[in-house]
C-alpha positions in Angstrom: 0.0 0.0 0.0 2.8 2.2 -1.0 1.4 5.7 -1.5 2.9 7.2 -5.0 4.0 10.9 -5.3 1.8 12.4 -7.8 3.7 15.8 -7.3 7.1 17.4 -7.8 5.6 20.2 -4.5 7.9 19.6 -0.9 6.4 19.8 2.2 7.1 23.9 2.4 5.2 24.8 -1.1 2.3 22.9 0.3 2.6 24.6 3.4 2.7 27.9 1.4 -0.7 26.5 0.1 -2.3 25.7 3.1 -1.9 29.1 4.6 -3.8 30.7 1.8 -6.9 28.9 3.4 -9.0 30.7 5.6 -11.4 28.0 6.6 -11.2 24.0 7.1 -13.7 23.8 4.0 -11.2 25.0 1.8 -8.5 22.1 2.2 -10.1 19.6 0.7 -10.9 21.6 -2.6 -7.4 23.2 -2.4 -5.7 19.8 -2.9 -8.8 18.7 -5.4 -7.3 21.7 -7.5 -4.0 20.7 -7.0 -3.2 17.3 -6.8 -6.4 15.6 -8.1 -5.7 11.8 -8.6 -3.5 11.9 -5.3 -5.3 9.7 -2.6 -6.6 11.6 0.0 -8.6 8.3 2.1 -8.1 4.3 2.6 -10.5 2.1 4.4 -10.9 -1.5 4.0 -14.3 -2.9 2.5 -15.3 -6.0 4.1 -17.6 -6.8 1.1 -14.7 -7.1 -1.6 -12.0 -7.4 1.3 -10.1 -5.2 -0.3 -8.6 -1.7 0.0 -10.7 1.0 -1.7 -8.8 4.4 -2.6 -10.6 7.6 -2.3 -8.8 10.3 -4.5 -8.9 14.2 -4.1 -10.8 14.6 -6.9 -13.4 12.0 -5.6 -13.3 13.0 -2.2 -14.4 17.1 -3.8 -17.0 15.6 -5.8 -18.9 13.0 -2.9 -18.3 16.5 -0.7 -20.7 18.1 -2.9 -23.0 15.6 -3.1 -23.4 15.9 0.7 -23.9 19.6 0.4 -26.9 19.2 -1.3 -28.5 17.1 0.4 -28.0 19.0 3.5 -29.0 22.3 1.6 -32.1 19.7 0.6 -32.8 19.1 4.8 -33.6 23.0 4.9 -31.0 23.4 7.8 -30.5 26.9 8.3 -26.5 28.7 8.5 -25.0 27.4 12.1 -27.1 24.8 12.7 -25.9 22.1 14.9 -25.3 18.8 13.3 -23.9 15.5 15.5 -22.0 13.1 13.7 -21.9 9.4 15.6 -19.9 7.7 13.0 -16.7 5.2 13.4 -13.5 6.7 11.7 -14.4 6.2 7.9 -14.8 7.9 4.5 -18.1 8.7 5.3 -17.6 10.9 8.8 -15.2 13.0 6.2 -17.9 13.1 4.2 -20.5 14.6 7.1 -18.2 16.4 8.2 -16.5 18.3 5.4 -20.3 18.8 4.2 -21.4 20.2 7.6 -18.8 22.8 7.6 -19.1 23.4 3.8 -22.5 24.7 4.4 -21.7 27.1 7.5 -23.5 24.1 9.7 -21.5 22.9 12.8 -20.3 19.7 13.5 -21.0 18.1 16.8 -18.7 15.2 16.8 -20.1 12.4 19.4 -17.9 9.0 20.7 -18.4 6.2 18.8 -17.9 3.9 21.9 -19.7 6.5 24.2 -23.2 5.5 25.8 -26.8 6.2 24.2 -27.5 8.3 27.1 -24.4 10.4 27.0 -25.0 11.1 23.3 -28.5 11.8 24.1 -27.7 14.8 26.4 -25.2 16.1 23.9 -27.9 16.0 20.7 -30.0 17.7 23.4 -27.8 20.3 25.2 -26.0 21.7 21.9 -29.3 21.3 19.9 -28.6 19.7 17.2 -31.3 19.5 14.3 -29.8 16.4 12.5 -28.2 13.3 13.4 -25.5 11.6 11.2 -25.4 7.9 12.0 -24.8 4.4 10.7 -27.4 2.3 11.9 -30.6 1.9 13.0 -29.9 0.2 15.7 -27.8 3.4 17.3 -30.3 5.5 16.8 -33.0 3.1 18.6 -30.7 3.2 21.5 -30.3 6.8 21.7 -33.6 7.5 21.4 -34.8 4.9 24.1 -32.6 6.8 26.2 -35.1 8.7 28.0 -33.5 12.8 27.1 -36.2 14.6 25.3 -34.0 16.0 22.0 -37.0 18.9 20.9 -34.9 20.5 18.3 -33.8 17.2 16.3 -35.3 17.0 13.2 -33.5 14.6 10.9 -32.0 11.4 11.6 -29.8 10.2 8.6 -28.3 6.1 8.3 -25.2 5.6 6.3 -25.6 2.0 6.1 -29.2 1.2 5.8 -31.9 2.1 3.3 -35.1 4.5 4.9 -36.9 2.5 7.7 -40.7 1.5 6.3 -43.6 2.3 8.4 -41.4 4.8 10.5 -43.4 8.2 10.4 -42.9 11.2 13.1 -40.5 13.0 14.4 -37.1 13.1 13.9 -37.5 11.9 10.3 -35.3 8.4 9.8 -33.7 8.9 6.2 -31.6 5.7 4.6 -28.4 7.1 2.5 -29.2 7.0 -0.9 -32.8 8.5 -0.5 -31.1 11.8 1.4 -28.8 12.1 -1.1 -31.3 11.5 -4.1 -33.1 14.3 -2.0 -30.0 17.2 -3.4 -30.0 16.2 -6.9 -33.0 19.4 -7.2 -30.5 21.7 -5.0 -29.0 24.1 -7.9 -27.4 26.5 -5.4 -25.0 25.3 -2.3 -25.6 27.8 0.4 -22.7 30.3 1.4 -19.4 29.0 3.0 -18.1 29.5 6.3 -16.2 32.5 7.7 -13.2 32.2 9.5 -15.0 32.7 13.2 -17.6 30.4 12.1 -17.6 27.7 14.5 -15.9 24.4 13.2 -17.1 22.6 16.1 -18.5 22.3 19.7 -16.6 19.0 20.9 -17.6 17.9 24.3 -15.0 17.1 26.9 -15.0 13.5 28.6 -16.6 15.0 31.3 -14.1 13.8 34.5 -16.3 15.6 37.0 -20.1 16.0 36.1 -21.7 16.8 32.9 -19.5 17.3 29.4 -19.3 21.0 28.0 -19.3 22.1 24.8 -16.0 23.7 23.9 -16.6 25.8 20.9 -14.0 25.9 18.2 -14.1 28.4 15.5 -12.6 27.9 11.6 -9.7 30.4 12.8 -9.0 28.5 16.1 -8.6 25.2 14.0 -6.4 26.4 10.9 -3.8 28.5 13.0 -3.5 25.0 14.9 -3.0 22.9 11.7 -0.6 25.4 10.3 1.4 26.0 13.7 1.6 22.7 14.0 3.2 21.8 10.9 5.5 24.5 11.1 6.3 23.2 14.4 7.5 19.9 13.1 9.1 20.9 10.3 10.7 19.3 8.4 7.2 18.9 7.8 4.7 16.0 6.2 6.1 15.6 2.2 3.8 14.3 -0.2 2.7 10.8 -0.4 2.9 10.6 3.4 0.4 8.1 4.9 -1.3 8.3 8.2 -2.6 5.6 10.6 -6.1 6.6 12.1 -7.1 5.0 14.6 -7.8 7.6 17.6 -11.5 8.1 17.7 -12.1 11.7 15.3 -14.7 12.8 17.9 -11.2 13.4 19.9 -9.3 16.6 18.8 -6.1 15.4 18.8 -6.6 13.2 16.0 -9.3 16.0 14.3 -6.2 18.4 13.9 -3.4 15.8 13.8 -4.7 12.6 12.3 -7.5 14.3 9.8 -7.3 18.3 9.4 -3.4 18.2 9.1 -2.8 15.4 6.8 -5.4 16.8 4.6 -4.7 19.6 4.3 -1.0 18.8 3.7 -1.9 16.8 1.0 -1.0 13.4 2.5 -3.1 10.3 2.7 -5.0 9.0 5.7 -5.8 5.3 6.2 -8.6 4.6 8.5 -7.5 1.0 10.9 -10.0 -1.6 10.7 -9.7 -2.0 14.4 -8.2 -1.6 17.2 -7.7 -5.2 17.3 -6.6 -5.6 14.0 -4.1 -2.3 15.1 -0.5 -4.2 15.1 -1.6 -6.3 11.6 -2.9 -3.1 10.1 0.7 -1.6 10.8 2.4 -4.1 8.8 -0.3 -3.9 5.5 -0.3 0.3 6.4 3.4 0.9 6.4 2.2 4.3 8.1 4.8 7.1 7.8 3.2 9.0 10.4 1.7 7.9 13.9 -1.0 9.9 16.1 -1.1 7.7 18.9 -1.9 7.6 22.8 1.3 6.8 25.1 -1.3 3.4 26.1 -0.6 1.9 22.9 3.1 2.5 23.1 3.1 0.9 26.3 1.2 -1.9 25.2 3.8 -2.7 23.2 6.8 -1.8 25.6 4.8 -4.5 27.9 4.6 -7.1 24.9 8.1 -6.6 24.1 9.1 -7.2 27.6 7.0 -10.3 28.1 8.7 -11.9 24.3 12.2 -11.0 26.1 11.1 -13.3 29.9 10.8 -16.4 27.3 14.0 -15.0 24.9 17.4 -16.6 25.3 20.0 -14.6 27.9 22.1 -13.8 24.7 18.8 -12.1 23.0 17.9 -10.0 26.7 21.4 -9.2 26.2 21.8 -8.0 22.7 18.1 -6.0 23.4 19.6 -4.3 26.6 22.7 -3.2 24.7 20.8 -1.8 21.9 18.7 0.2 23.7 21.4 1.8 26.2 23.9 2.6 22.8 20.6 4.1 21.2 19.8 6.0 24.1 23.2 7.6 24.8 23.0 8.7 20.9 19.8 9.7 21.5 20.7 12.0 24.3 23.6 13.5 22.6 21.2 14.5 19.7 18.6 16.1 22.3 20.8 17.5 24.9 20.2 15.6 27.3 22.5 14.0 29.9 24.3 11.6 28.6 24.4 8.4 30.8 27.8 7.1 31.7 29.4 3.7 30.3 32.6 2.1 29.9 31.6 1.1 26.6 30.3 4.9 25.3 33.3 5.2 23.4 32.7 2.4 21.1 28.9 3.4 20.3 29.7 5.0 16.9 31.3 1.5 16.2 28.4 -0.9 17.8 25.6 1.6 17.3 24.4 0.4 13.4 25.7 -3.3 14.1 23.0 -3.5 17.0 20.1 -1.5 14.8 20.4 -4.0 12.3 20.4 -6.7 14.6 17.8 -5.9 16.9 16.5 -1.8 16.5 15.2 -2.4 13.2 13.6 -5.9 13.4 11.6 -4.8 16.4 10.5 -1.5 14.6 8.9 -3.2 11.8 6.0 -3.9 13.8 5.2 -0.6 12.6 5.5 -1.5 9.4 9.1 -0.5 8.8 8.5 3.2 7.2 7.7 5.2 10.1 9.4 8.3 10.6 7.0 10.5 12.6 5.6 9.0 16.2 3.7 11.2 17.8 1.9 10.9 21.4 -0.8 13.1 23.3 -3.6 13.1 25.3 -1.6 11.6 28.6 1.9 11.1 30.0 4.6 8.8 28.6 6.0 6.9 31.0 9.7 7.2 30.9 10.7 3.5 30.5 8.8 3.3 27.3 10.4 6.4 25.9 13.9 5.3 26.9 12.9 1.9 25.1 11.8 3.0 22.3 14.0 6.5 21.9 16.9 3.5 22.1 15.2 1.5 19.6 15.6 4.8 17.1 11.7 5.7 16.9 10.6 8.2 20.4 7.6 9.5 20.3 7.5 13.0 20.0 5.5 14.1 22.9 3.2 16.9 23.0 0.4 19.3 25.2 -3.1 20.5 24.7 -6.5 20.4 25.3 -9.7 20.7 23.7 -10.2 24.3 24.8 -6.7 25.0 23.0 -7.5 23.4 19.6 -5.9 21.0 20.9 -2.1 21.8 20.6 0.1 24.3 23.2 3.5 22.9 23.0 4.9 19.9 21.4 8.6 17.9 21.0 9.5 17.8 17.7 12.1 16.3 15.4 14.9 18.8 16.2 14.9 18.5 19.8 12.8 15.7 21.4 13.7 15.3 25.2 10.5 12.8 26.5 10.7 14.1 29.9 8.9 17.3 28.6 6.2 18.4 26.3 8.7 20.5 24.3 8.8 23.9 23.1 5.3 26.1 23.5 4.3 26.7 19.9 5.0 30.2 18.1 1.8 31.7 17.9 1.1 30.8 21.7 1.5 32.7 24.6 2.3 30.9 27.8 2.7 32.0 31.7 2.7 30.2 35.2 0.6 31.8 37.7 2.0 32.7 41.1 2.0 30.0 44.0 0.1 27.7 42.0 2.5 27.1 38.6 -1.0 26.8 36.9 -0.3 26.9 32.9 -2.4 29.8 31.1 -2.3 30.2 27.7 -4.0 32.8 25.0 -3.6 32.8 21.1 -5.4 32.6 18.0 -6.0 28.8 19.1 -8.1 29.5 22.0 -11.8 28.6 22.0 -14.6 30.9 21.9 -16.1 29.6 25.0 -18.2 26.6 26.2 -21.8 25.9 24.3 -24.4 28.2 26.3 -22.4 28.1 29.7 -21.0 31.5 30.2 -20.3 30.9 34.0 -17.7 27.7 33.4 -16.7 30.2 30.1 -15.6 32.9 32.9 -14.2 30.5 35.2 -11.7 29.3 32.5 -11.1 32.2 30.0 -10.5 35.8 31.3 -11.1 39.1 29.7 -8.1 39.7 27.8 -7.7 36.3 26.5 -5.8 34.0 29.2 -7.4 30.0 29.2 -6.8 28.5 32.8 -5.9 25.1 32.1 -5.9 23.1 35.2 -2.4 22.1 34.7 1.1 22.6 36.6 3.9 23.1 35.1 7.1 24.1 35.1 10.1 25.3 32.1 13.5 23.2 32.0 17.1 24.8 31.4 16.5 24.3 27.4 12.7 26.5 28.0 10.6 23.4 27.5 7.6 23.0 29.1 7.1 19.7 31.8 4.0 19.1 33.6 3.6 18.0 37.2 0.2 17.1 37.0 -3.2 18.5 37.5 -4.1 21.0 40.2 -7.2 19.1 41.3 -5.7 15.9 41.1 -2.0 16.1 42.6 -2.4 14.3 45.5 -1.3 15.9 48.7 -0.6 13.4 51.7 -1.0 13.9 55.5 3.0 14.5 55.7 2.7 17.6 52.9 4.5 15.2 50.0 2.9 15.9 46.5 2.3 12.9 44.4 1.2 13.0 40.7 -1.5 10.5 40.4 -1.4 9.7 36.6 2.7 9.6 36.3 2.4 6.9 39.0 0.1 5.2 37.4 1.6 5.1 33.8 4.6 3.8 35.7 3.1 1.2 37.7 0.7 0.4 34.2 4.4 -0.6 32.9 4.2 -4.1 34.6 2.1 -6.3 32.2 0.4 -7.3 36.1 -1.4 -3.9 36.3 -3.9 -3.9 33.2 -5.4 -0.3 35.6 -4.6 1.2 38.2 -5.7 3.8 40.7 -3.5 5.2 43.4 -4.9 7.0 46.1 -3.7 9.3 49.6 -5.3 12.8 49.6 -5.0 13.6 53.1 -3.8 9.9 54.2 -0.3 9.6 55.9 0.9 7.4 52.6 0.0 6.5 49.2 -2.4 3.6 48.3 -2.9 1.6 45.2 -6.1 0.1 43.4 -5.2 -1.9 40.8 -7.5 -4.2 38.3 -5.0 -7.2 37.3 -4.3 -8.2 34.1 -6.1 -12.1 34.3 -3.2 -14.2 32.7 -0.3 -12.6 34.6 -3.0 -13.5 37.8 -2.9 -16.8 37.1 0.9 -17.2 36.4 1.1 -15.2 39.7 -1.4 -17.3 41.3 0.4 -20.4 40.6 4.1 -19.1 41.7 2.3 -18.5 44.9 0.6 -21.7 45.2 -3.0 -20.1 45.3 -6.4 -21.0 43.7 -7.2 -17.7 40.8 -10.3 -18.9 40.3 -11.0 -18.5 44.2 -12.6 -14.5 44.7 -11.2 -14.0 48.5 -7.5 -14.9 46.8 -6.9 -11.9 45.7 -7.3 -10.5 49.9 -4.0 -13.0 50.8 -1.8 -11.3 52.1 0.8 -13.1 50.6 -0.7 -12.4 47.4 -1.4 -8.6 48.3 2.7 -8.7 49.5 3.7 -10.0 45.6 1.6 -7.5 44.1 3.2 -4.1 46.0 6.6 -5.8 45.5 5.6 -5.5 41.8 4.1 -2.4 42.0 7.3 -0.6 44.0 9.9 -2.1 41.5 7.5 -1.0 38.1 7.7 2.4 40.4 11.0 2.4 41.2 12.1 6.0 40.0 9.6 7.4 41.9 10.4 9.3 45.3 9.7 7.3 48.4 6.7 8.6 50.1 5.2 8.2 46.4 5.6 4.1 46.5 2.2 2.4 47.4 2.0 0.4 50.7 -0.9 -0.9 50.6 -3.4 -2.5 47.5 -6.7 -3.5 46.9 -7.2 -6.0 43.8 -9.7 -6.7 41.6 -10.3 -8.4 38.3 -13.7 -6.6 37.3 -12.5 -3.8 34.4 -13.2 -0.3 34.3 -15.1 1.0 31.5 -17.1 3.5 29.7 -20.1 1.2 30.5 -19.9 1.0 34.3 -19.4 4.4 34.7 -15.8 4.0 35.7 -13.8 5.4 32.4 -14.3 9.0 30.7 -14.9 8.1 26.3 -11.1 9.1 26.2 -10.5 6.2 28.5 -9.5 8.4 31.3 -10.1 7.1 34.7 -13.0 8.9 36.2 -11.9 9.3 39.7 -14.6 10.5 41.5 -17.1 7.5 40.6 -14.2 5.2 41.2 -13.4 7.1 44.8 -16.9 6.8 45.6 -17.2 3.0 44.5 -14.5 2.2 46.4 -14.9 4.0 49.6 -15.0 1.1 52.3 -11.8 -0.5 50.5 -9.9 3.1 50.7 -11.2 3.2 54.3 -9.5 -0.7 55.2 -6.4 -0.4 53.3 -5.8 3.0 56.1 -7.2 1.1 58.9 -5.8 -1.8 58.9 -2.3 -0.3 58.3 -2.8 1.7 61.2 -3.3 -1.5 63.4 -0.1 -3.4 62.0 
């Protein structure tokens, strides 16, 4: 799957392009103009099971077949439209055709619950629905939120329900489209402080808000951001989607970006199909989570437990002569050796041998990795920044568009979030180290909320991100977690919850993990165990894993935090759990537990587990 280059343009004329764009609805036809027969989209069709190519030129033309039939719908300029579609040609499609027609998107989770897409339909007001199937839309609407101002419910796959009648109207595909072949006039395109968007946020605390993006926020993103990691995307680049596009990372990264660049985007089949769709793929670019990269860290380590000594060895070597070239590229300290001065000697013997064989599990062509929306723990950057391919770790947030500051591919140093983007302005507040930010990125506000809008956004421009941080000697930004959640023990010792837990995640034992200690004289863990490393554990320790009350042992309870304070190791002291409670019951979006992001939702899980937080104290107190 080898994209061609249909074009003689770099990367810099097609940045030069982009920039004469003054709204998202303009990148698609820019490159439809310009590099027509280049593919723009890839997805696999199960019917044919085969790859089907979608071309610029295509891709322009199915745009405007959308259009009309939207125009057809009678929806009126800013109209809200919610799109509950799985990463695929046709949520380009909606979407590109929403904001063609100065409608606005209102991207919803794919894997979120009927009821939480039922209050977003409801609280932005949206007047149509884009969806797949019936079935969704029966779910949703048995949800039990009154949605007055939906009108229109439209099914990509399936043809127009019979006997349905009411309201919303339930249109099959080719019947709403057959509806725009009488539209002779598209209506007027956007403006540049249009809104693009109102994403919802995962909603860690309460209700989601709707973060209103404008056209303007959204294109100074895309173009910062490629200017940012210059030398930028060249043509005939292909990207890996697989990050929901309800998420705004992979809106402006994964979709936005690489169209608008003039590259080609291949949607994954699934996430289980992720590590065999990197070898067919051969993706040049990655927008990923730091959870898959650990993932993999976690497999790689578990292949190495089984691996001769001689193949641990030759692994360990690689990665400590990659790092130490790695840190003299990045300027970072350089760990000492006795064998440093032979790494320009060793350094290609061992990539060949080991770097790049483990590296094609991405497919062998991949020379952008980039990670967001969490932490990366620093085992897996050291890994893979040994291995020749670290992830170039960045910062945002919704509110932001997403991106603030990023790594990039002239200084990456994993510890940090990198350099704060040009067209960004960032300060600390006083005592608290809180990150505020204000540029042309900046949202316009939350969706009919102007009271959490004032909480968050001042005056004159400054967005109050929750965040601590701090600048290194090189003036790269690092974060020490959030406000709300850094946990402060008893003793006055400061613990970043979600750094511990990416470490401790490191051991294949923890598949979650929730520490714990606000206000407790030590720090706690919660952990859900991963079930096959339970039952090789369970067997070392001669105990029954089938048997509920053996996960209260304490011999098994003593295994586990031995575990947990080695995974933990380069963490302070006072910040090394001492006491556990285990389970082997998942968190998920469906029990309440996990935000759509996958981001633990620690007040539901506080709450769930009270009496177990209130026994791990006590009964350390009486030992």
């Amino acid at each position: 799957m080898t994209a061609k280059n249909h074009t003689t343009e770099n990367s810099r004329t097609r940045l030069a392009q982009l920039k004469t764009c003054r709204t998202l609805a303009e990148f698609i036809p820019l490159r439809a103009r310009t590099i027509p027969d280049a593919p723009a989209l890839r997805q696999y069709d199960r019917a044919s099971s085969s790859w089907n190519t979608v071309t610029y030129s295509d891709l322009g033309e199915r745009i405007l077949q959308w259009r009309r039939a939207l125009a057809a719908t009678g929806l009126p300029r800013g109209a809200r439209v919610a799109i509950l579609l799985n990463n695929s040609v046709d949520a380009v499609l909606a979407d590109q055709a929403v904001l063609g027609n100065a409608l606005i998107p209102v991207p919803l989770h794919a894997i979120d619950t009927p009821g939480s897409s039922a209050y977003i339909i409801a609280d932005s007001g949206a007047e149509c629905l884009i969806t797949n199937k019936r079935e969704r839309w029966d779910k949703i609407a048995a949800a039990g939120v009154a949605m007055p101002e939906l009108k229109t419910v439209i099914l990509t796959d399936e043809a127009s329900p019979e006997g349905l009648s009411g309201t919303p109207e339930v249109l099959g595909i080719d019947d709403w489209l057959a509806s725009g072949h009488s539209v002779a006039e598209l209506p007027a395109g956007p403006e540049p402080q249009d809104l693009a968007a109102i994403v919802y946020t995962s909603g860690t605390t309460g209700r989601p808000k709707g973060v209103m993006l404008t056209h303007a926020n959204i294109v100074s993103n895309v173009i910062c951001t490629v200017e940012h990691i210059l030398p930028a995307p060249e043509p005939g680049y292909v990207f890996l989607s697989f990050l929901p596009l309800s998420h705004t990372f992979e809106r402006t990264a994964g979709y936005y970006l690489p169209l608008g660049m003039g590259c080609t985007v291949t949607f994954n089949r699934s996430i289980m199909l992720l590590n065999e769709d990197f070898r067919i793929v051969r993706p040049d670019v990655l927008i990923s989570v730091p959870r898959i990269y650990e993932r993999i860290y976690a497999r790689i380590n578990d292949r190495l437990k089984k691996a001769p000594k001689i193949s641990r060895w030759l692994f360990e070597c690689a990665v400590s002569v990659g790092w130490r070239s790695f840190c003299r590229a990045n300027k970072l300290p350089v760990p000492r050796s006795p064998f440093a001065l032979f790494d320009f000697i060793t350094a290609p013997i061992l990539k060949k041998l080991v770097a790049q064989k483990i590296l094609m599990q991405f497919g062998g062509r991949l020379k952008v990795a980039i990670a967001g929306g969490a932490a990366l723990n620093g085992k897996v950057a050291r890994m893979f920044g040994g291995l020749g391919m670290a992830p170039i770790q960045g910062y945002g947030m919704t509110e932001a568009s997403p991106i603030i500051a990023g790594n990039s591919l002239r200084i990456n140093q994993p510890d940090t979030v990198g350099e704060v983007f040009a067209n960004v302005e960032v300060r600390l507040a006083p005592q608290t180290n809180e990150i505020q930010v204000r540029g042309p990125s900046v949202m316009k506000g939350y969706w009919g909320r102007p009271e959490d809008t004032a909480r968050v956004l001042s005056e004159d421009g400054w967005l109050s991100t929750g965040d601590v941080g701090e600048f290194n000697e090189a003036g790269l930004l690092r974060i020490r977690g959030r406000i709300k959640e850094i946990i402060v023990t008893s003793t006055g010792e400061k613990v970043p919850p979600v750094d511990l837990e990416l470490a401790l995640e490191t051991d294949p034992l923890f598949a979650q993990t929730y520490v714990v200690g606000e206000g407790r004289p030590f720090i706690s863990l919660i952990t859900v165990l991963n079930p096959e490393e339970w039952k090789d554990l369970a067997e070392k320790l001669s105990v029954d894993a089938n048997d509920p009350n053996a996960l209260a042992l304490p011999a098994v309870r003593s295994a586990v935090l031995k575990r947990a304070r080695r995974a933990a190791a380069d963490f302070p002291h006072y910040a090394l759990p001492r006491n556990v409670t285990l389970t082997l019951e998942p968190w998920t979006i469906e029990n309440g537990f996990l935000t759509p992001t996958l981001k633990l939702k620690r007040g539901p899980l506080s709450k769930h587990f009270e009496q177990a937080i209130h026994d791990m104290y006590v009964a350390h107190a009486k030992a």
